[in-house]
Each structure stands twice: as C-alpha cells, then as structure tokens.
N, C-alpha and C positions, 0 to 999 in steps of 0.2 A: 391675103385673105380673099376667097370667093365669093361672088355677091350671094351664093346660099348663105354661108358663114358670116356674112354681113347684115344678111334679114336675121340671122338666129341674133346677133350682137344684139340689136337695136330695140330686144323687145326689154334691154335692162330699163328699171324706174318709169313705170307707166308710159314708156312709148320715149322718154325722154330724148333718150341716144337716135331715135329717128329723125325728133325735134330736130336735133344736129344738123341734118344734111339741109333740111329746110329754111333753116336759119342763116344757112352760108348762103341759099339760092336766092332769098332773101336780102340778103344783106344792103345789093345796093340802092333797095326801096325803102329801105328801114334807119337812114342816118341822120335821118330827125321824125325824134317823132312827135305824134299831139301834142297840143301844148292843152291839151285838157286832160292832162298827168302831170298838170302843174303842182337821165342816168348820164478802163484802166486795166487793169488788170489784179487775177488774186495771186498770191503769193502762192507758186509752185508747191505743191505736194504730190504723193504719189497718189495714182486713179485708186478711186476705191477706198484711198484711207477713210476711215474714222472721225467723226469731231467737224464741228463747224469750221469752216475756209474763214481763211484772216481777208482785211476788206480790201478792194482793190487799190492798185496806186492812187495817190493823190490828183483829183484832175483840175484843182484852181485853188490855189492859195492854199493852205492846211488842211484842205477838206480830205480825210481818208473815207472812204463808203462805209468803215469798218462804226465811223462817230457820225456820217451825213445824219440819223437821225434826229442828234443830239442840236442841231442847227437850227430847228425855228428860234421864231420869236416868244415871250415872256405870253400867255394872255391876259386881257386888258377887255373891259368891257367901254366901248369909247369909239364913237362914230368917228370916220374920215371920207375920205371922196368915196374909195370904192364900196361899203357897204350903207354910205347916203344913198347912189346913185341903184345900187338894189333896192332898197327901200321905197324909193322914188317910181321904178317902174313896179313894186309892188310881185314882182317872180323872182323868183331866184334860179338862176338856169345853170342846171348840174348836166357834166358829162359822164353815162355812167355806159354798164354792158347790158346787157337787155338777154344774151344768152349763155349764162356761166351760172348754173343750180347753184343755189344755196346764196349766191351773190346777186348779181343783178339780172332776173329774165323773169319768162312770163310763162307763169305755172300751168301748164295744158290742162291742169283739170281743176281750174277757177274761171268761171265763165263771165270774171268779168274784166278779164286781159288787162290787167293792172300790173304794173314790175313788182316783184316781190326781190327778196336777199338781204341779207349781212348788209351789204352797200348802200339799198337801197333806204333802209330802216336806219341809215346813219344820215344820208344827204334831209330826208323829212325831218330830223333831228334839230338836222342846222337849219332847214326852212321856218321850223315852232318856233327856234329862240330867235332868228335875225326878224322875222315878219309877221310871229306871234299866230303862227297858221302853219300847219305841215303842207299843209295843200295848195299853199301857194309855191309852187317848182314846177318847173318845167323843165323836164328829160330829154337828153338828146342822146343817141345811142353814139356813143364814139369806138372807132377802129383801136385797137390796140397801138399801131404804128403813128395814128393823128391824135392821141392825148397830148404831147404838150404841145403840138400846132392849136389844139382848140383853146387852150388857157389863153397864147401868146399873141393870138388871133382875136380874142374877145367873144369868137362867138358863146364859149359857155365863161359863168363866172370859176367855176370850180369843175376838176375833174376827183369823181369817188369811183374807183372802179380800178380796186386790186394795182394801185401803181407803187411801187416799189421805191424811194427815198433813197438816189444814188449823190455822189458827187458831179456827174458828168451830168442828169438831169437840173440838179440846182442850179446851171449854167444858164439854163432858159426858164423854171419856173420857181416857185416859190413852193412851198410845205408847211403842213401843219407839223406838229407834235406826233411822233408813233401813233396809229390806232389799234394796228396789225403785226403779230408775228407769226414767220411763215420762213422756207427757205425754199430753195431747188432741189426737183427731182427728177426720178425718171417714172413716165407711165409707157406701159409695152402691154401684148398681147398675155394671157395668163400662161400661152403654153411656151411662152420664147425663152430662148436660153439666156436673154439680156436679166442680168442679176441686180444692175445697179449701174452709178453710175463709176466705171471701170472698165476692164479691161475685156469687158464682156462684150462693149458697144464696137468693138474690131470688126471694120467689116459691115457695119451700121449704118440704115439711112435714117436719121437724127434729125424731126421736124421742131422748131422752134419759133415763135412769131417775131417779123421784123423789130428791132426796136426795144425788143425785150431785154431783160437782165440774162435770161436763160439765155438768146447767146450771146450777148455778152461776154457769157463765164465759157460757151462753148468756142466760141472764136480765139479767147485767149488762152485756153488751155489746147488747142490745137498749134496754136503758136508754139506756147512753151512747153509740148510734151508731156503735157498729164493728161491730154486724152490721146488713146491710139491715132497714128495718122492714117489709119486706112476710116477712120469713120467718118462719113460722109454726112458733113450739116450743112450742103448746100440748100436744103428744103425749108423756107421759110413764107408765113402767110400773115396776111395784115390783122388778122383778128385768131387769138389763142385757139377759139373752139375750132378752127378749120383744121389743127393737126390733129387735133380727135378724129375727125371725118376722116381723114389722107389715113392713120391709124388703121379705122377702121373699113376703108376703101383696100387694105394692104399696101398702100404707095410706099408706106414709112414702116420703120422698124422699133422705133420708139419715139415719143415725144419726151422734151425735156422742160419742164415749167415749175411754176411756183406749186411747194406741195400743198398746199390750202388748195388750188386751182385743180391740180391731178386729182385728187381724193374725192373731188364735187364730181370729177368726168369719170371717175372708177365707180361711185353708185352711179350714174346712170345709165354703164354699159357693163353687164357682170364678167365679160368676156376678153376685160383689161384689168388691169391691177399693177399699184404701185413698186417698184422694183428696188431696195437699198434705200436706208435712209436718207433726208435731206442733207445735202451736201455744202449749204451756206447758211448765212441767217440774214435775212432782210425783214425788213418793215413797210407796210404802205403807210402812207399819208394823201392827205387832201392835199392835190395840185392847186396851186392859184396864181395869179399874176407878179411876178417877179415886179416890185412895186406897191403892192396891196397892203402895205402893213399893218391899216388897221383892221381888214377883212382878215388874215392870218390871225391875227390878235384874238380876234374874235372867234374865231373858228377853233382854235385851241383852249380858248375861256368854256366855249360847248361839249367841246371834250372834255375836260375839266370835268363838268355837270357830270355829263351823259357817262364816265365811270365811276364817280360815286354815288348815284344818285339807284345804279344797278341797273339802268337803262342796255348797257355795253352788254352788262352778260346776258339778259334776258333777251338780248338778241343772238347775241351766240349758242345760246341754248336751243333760242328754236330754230336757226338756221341751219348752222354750221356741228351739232356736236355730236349729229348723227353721222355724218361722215368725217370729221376731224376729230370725233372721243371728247369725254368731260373731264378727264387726265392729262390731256396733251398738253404741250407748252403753248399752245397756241391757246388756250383755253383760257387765259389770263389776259387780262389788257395790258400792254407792256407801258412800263414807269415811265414818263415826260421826262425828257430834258431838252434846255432850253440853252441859248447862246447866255 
C-alpha cells in the first residue's frame, strides 16, 4: 500500500487508524503509566474448512485448551496473602492495553486522556468490589509478548487485556473463570484476494504478535499442512496493534488475530475488513499469579456479580457491539466452569 493510500486508510473512526502509528512510536515511553489512573497444537483440518477447530494437544497433565477454560477455581469471597497484601497497599495494579478501540486505549476525542474499553470497565469492576473504590488501580500498559512475565514478575497483580485461557499459558499463570468469547481471524486490505483463513493466504506475508494464540495456531498449522507452505508468517511484533500499522504500511498481506481484536481494527480503518469467519474458539480470562488462590477466588466471585447483576452486558453494549453486533455469540457472557 502507498503512503497516499495509507493517509486515505487512516482517516477510518475519527483519526483513530492514525492513532495507530503513534501509538507504536510511542510505545516505548508508554509501559507504565500514571498511577493517577489508579491496564500444542489443533487437530489437523482442511484450510478454510468450516466450524470451530478442536483444542490444541494437551500441554501439562489433562489440560486440552479445547476445556483450559473450564480450570479455575470455585469463587469464594475470603481474604488470603495475595488480596491482604492489595488491600494493604490500598491499589490494585492491572496490566491492561492502552491501544486496542473498544478494549483498552485512550479515546482521542475525550480530553481527559482516561483508558476507556470492555477491559478497562472490567479491571475498575474488580478494583469496587476487592477495595470498595474503582479508582483505586493503577494501569500499566503491558506488551502483548510481557503479559505473563508481568503477572509472574509481580510487577502487576493481574493482567485484563484480551488474554486468551490456553493450556501452555496455565503453565506460568493462573486464570479466572471465562469473561470473553471470541476466536481467530484474518483482517486484510478490502481489495485483497485473501478470502479467509485458507488457501487464499498462498503466497502470503501473515503478521501475527509474538506470543500470541494467533501464531500459535499459524506455526502449527504450517507444520502440519493446513496452511499453504508458501505463506510467509515470519512477521511478528510485541504488541497486536503494530500488524495493523505493517497492514497498513503494506509490509503484510494480512494479519491474523482474535476476531473480537480484528473487528475493533476494521472500524477504525475502513480500508481493511475482516476476511472468513473465525476459525477457533477461545476465551480471555484474568491472568493472575499462579499461587494466588484466594485473589482467583475472588476475582471470579466478581464475575459472578458483574454477570448477573447486568454489569457484563452494559458494557458490551456500549463498547464492543458496534463493532462485534448485539447478535453475535460473542454478545453473551460465556457459562463458568470450574475444576
């Protein structure tokens, strides 16, 4: 794409899709911020088929990714170390994204540069009920490729911020209960012959963020032949929004990520759009310290609230269902299960 064709992209959703470039040039000024904002493999099919992909092999003990959701803890409302020791310093420090519409970033035309999102409107959730204040959290913007260095490291208590509930991750962090339903897609330019995720991507340079589920499922399906091997997913960047930029730089030929994530980047640039349906089905959850059982506990006793109580959808509503639909399956908070 030419940088002409790249000033027409940019002027999608109030300047947003420019936001973008900024945000990347940015980024390494922006990995904490204020604290007076107190953010295996799947089982072979043919490219292109139909129907949600079965869940990856098993990567510790029983765990298939197909059930990792179904793995927290029971919730329980009931202090232990880790949500004393919140309590005690009186913040609650979430690692969230600071540039992903409708999720976690900061609205250019609010002029009072506060995180808005889905994510963001869930971490103040858990800050009301653990410290009887939303306002007491402090944001730190984490990398897509350092969420669960930042749980396992301590710097944040919890990471909220579109993470995906694998077996390979439960290895290093802990999870809540489902919040989120969402799967894998492909976003490409509007005029590209790429259809989906298939046999169209032959030939393909295929940007994905380190780290991520997206390639994940691109690494193993180049392995085992359900994607063409002339598609090129050597391009991958520490934070999701950067293959929207490379997208709309022309570097790449398509991105492939969560479609909750593609459909927030397709309103903010009209000159991309989502290509084939999702091709898996995952869940985010709240990361937390492998170890934290009573923080987990409790964190899922909030979820709990915060979907019957119509908190969930009222934020879905006004976040996410201008660009995700009030139809979609994603539109429902998905059922708890627990070990």
């Amino acid at each position: 794409m030419r940088v002409r064709q790249l000033r027409s992209g940019l002027k999608g959703w109030g300047g947003v899709g420019a936001m973008a470039v900024v945000c990347v040039l940015a980024l390494a000024f922006a990995l904490a911020l204020p604290s007076t904002q107190t953010h295996g493999r799947r089982t072979p099919r043919a490219a292109g088929a139909a129907g949600t992909a079965q869940g990856m092999q098993a990567r510790a003990g029983d765990c298939v990714d197909g059930d990792a959701q179904n793995r927290s803890l029971p919730p329980a409302d009931a202090d232990g170390p880790a949500v004393s020791a919140i309590r005690k310093r009186g913040t609650l420090v979430v690692g969230v994204d600071q540039n992903s519409y409708g999720w976690g970033y900061r609205n250019p035309n609010d002029a009072s540069d506060d995180l808005d999102g889905f994510d963001i409107a869930l971490a103040r959730r858990i800050a009301r009920e653990l410290l009887g204040d939303a306002g007491k959290i402090t944001f730190r913007a984490i990398p897509t490729n350092e969420r669960e260095h930042a749980v396992d490291s301590g710097r944040v208590d919890m990471v909220v911020r579109t993470m995906t509930i694998t077996c390979k991750r439960l290895e290093k962090v802990a999870f809540s209960a489902p919040y989120f339903l969402t799967g894998q897609q492909v976003l490409a330019p509007r005029t590209s012959p790429v259809t989906g995720y298939d046999k169209s991507l032959a030939g393909k340079k295929v940007c994905s963020a380190t780290g991520s589920t997206a390639y994940d499922h691109l690494a193993a399906d180049k392995e085992n032949g359900t994607l063409p091997a002339s598609t090129d997913i050597s391009t991958t960047v520490p934070n999701q929004l950067d293959c929207l930029v490379r997208l709309q730089l022309g570097e790449v030929d398509a991105v492939v990520t969560d479609g909750a994530l593609a459909a927030s980047q397709a309103a903010q640039d009209p000159a991309v759009e989502l290509k084939g349906g999702t091709f898996t089905k995952e869940y985010y959850g709240v990361a937390m310290k492998r170890g934290a059982d009573d923080l987990v506990r409790q964190v899922n006793r909030i979820l709990e609230n915060y979907r019957k109580d119509g908190g969930w959808k009222q934020a879905y509503d006004h976040w996410l269902s201008r660009t995700l639909g009030k139809d979609s399956e994603s539109a429902t908070a998905p059922a708890p299960g627990y070990r």
